[in-house]
N, C-alpha and C positions, 0 to 999 in steps of 0.2 A: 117587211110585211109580217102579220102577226100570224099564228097558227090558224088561227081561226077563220081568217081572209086566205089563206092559202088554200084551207081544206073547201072552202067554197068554191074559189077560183077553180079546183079540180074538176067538183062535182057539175058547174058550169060546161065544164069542155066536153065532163064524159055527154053531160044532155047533148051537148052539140053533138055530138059527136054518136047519140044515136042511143048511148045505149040506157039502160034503166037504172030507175032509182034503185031498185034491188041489188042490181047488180053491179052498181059504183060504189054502195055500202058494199058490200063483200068483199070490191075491188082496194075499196078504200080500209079495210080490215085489215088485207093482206097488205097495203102498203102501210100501213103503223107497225105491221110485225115485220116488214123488211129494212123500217128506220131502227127498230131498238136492237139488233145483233149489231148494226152499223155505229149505232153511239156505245156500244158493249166495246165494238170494233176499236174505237179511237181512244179508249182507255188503255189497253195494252201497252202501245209505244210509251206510254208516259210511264205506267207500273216498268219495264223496261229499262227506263231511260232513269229511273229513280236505282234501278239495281244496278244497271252500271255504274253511276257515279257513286254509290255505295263500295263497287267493288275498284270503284278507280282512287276513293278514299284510303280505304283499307290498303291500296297497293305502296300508297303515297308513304301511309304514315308506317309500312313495313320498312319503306325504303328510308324515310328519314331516321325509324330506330337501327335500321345496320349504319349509317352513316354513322349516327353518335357512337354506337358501341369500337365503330374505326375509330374513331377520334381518339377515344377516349384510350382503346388499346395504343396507339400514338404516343401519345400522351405518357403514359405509363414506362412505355419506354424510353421517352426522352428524359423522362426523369430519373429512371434507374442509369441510364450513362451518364448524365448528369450530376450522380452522387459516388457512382466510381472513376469518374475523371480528375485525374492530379491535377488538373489546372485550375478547376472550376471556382474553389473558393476564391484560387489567388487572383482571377480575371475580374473577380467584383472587386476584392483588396485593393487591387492595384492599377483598378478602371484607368483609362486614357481621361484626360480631362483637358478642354480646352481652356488655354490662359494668353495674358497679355503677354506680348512678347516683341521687340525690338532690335534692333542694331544689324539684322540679318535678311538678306535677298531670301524669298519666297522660292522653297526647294531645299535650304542647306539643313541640317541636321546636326548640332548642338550636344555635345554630351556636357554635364558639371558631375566628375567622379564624386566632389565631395557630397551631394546630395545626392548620387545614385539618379539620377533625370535625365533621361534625354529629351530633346525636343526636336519635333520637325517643324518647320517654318511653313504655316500653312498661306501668309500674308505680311504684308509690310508691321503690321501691329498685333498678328494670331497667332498662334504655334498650340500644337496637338504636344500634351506633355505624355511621356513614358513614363512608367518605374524602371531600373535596370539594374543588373549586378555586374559588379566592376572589377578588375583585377587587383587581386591581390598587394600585399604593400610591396613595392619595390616589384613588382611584375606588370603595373598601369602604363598607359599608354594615354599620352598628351599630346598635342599639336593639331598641325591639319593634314586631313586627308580627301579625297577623292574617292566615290565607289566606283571600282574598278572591277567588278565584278556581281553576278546574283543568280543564286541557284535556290530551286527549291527543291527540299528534301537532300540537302550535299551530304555528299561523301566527307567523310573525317579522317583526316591524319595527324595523330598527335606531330605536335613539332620535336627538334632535337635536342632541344633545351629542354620540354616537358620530359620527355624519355629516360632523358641524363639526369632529371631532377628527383624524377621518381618511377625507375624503371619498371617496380612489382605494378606498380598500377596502368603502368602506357606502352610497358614494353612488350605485351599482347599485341597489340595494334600497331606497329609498325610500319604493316603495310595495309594498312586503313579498317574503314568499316563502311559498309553501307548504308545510303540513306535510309530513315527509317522510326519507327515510335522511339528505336531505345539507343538511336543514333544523339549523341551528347548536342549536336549543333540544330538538334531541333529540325523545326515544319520548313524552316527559310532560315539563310545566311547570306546578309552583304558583305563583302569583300571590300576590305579600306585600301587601299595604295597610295604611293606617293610619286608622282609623275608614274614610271611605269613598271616602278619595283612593289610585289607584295608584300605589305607589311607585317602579314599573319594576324592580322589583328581582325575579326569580325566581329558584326550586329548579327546576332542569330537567337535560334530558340533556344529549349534546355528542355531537360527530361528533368530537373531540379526547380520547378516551378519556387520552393520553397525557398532557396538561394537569392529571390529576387528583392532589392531593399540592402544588400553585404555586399562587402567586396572582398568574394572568396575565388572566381574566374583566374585563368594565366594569362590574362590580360583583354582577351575579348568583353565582350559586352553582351550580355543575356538580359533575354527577354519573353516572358511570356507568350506561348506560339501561336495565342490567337493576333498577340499585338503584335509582333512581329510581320505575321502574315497581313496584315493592316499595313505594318508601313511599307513593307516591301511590295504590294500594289502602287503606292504613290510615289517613293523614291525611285529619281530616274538616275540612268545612268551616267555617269560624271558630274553627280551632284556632289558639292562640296561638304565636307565633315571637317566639324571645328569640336576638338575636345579640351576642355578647361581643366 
């Protein structure tokens, strides 16, 4: 119904309704000033409803600027540990890389001293290659073995060959070292045996990231202690080790 048929319908009802023309105009005066505070009225909630979402704006995008600036502090620091970590160039050098690989049950672990590689046998035709450092000449270690052991963060005891070989440097340690950053055998150490004799021979890490690629070791096998920790998740125990 349009304004105009309303305000008549009104003034209809007041006749009926008895009372005068004078006095439905005066009535009807006062109800045009009772509608405009009412439509003044229903502005508000919207002016309102525009400052809140104004101020739920503003809240958002405070909140997403501390978010970035976390980030970005984050950030900053993973990159300064990142340029003071001894590992860190040699873990891209010396990346893990999947290759073809054969003649070996899925599980065994492969060293070839001459190329400094290990390999784990990821599949019948797969294998996850290492870098490693190998023992020295006439202190390597050939054949097969079995892990017979695995610890993370081990304890270190030079052996008694190392001691007698060269006492100024091993014969501090004696009676060991604790695991640890500046422990020689690194984040992780497998343990080789042979049936059910240790053969002092381990897969471990190194505080000598640089050493990896030579065969400078007393016959262990070093390896970079993110890669280490890598394989020493998937080797299980009594998995077979064939070194060439």
């Amino acid at each position: 119904m349009t304004p105009f048929r309303t305000i008549l319908a009104i003034l209809a009802a007041l006749i009926l309704l008895g009372i005068s023309p004078a006095s439905a105009e005066t009535d009807l005066r006062a109800f045009k000033r009772d509608i405009k505070p009412s439509a003044s009225l229903n502005k508000t909630p919207q002016s309102a409803l525009r400052t809140g979402k104004k101020a739920k704006s503003l809240k958002s995008r405070k909140a997403a600027a501390k978010k970035t600036a976390i980030s970005r502090k984050i950030a900053a620091v993973t990159t300064k540990k990142a340029k003071v970590s001894p590992d860190s160039k040699y873990e891209a050098k010396f990346a893990p890389q999947t290759v073809l690989f054969a003649g070996y049950k899925p599980g065994t672990i492969v060293i070839k001293s001459a190329t400094k590689e290990l390999f784990y046998v990821e599949s019948p035709f797969r294998a996850t290659r290492y870098r490693v450092a190998v023992g020295k000449e006439g202190l390597g270690f050939t054949g097969r073995a079995t892990v017979g052991d695995k610890q993370e963060w081990p304890r270190w005891i030079p052996t008694a060959d190392m001691i007698k070989r060269s006492p100024e440097k091993y014969g501090k340690y004696k009676d060991g070292m604790d695991g640890g950053p500046d422990n020689p055998l690194g984040a992780r150490a497998i343990y080789l045996y042979q049936g059910k004799n240790d053969t002092h021979i381990r897969i471990h890490g190194t505080t000598a990231p640089q050493s990896i690629g030579t065969a400078s070791s007393n016959g262990c096998f070093r390896m970079i202690n993110a890669h280490v920790i890598e394989l020493f998740e998937k080797v299980k125990m009594g998995a077979e080790v064939v070194v060439l």
